[in-house]
N, C-alpha and C positions, 0 to 999 in steps of 0.2 A: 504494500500500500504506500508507504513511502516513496517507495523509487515511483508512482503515478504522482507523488506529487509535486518532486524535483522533475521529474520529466516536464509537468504542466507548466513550472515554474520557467524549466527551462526555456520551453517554446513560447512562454508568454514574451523572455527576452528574445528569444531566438526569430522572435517575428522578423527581425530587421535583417536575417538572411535574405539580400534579397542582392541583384548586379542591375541597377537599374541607369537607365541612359535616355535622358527628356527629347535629344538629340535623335534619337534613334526609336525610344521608345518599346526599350529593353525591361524587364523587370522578370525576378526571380524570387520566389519564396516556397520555402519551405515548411511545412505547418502539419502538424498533427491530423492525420485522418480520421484514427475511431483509435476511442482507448477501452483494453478488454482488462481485464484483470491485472493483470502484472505484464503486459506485453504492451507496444505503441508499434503502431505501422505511422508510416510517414508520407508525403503526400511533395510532390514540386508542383508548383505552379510555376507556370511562363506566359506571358502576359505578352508575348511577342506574335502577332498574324501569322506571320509566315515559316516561323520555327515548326510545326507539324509537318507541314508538308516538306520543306527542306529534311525532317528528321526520316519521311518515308522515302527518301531516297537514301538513304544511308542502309547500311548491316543492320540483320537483325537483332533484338538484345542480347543471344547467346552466342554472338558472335567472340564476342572478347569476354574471360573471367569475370567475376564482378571483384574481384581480387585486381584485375587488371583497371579496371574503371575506380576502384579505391586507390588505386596509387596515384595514377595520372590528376582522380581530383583534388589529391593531397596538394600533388603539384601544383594543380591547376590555382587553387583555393591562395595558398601560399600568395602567388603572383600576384593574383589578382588583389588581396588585401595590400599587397605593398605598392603596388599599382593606387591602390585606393587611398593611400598614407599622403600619397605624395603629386593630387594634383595641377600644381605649378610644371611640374615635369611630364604627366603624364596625359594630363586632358582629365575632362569631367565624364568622360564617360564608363569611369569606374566609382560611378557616383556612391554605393553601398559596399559597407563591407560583409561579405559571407561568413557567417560561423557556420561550419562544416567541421565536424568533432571525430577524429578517426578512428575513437574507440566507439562510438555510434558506429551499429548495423543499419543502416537507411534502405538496406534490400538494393536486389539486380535493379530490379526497374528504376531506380530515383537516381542510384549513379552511372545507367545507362544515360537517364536524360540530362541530368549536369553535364556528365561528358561530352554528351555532343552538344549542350547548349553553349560550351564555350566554342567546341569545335565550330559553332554557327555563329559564334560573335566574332569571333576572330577573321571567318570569310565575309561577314556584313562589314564589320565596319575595320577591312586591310590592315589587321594589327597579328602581331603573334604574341600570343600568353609565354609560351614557351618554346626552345631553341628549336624543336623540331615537335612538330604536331603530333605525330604519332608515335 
């Protein structure tokens, strides 16, 4: 019972998971779907039109590990918050910072779709998060 209520506590902070961009009109959240007993499934919204269908042209979700898609969004997460720290250097269009917790399970599906939602920010708007994309 506890951990439901640090979890709730947490995603009431955790709202502000989000990579949003006025410019582009990007936006990313993470948020509690249904809480059962002692277990939480988790939920991403993406708030961008064209991210669905951009994402049905990609690999299916078991294409890559979810082992694989947890590491790259370590990386990815990383970037992007330092990206976010800083900007005067970088642009506003890492307007939010991500909390993304690597000892959270977030399941295949949610870090299939982070993964390719940066995979999709980075060809929207000609930037690279990291040295090599894949």
């Amino acid at each position: 019972m506890i951990r439901v209520v640090y979890a709730g506590l947490f995603f009431m902070l955790a709202v502000s998971m989000n990579g949003y961009s006025q410019k582009n009109g990007n936006q990313v959240k993470v948020k509690p779907d249904s809480v059962k007993t002692d277990s939480i499934t988790y939920e991403l919204i993406i708030f961008d039109i064209g991210f669905d269908t951009w994402l049905a042209t990609k690999p299916p979700m078991n294409y890559y590990s979810k082992g694989y898609y947890e590491t790259k969004n370590k990386v990815y997460v990383t970037e992007w918050n330092y990206r976010n720290q800083d900007p005067m250097r970088f642009g506003d269009i890492y307007e939010s910072r991500i909390d993304y917790y690597p000892n959270i399970d977030y399941g295949l599906e949610l870090n299939y779709r982070l993964y390719y939602y940066f995979r999709y920010f980075e060809e929207k708007n000609h930037v690279k998060l990291l040295n090599t994309s894949r």
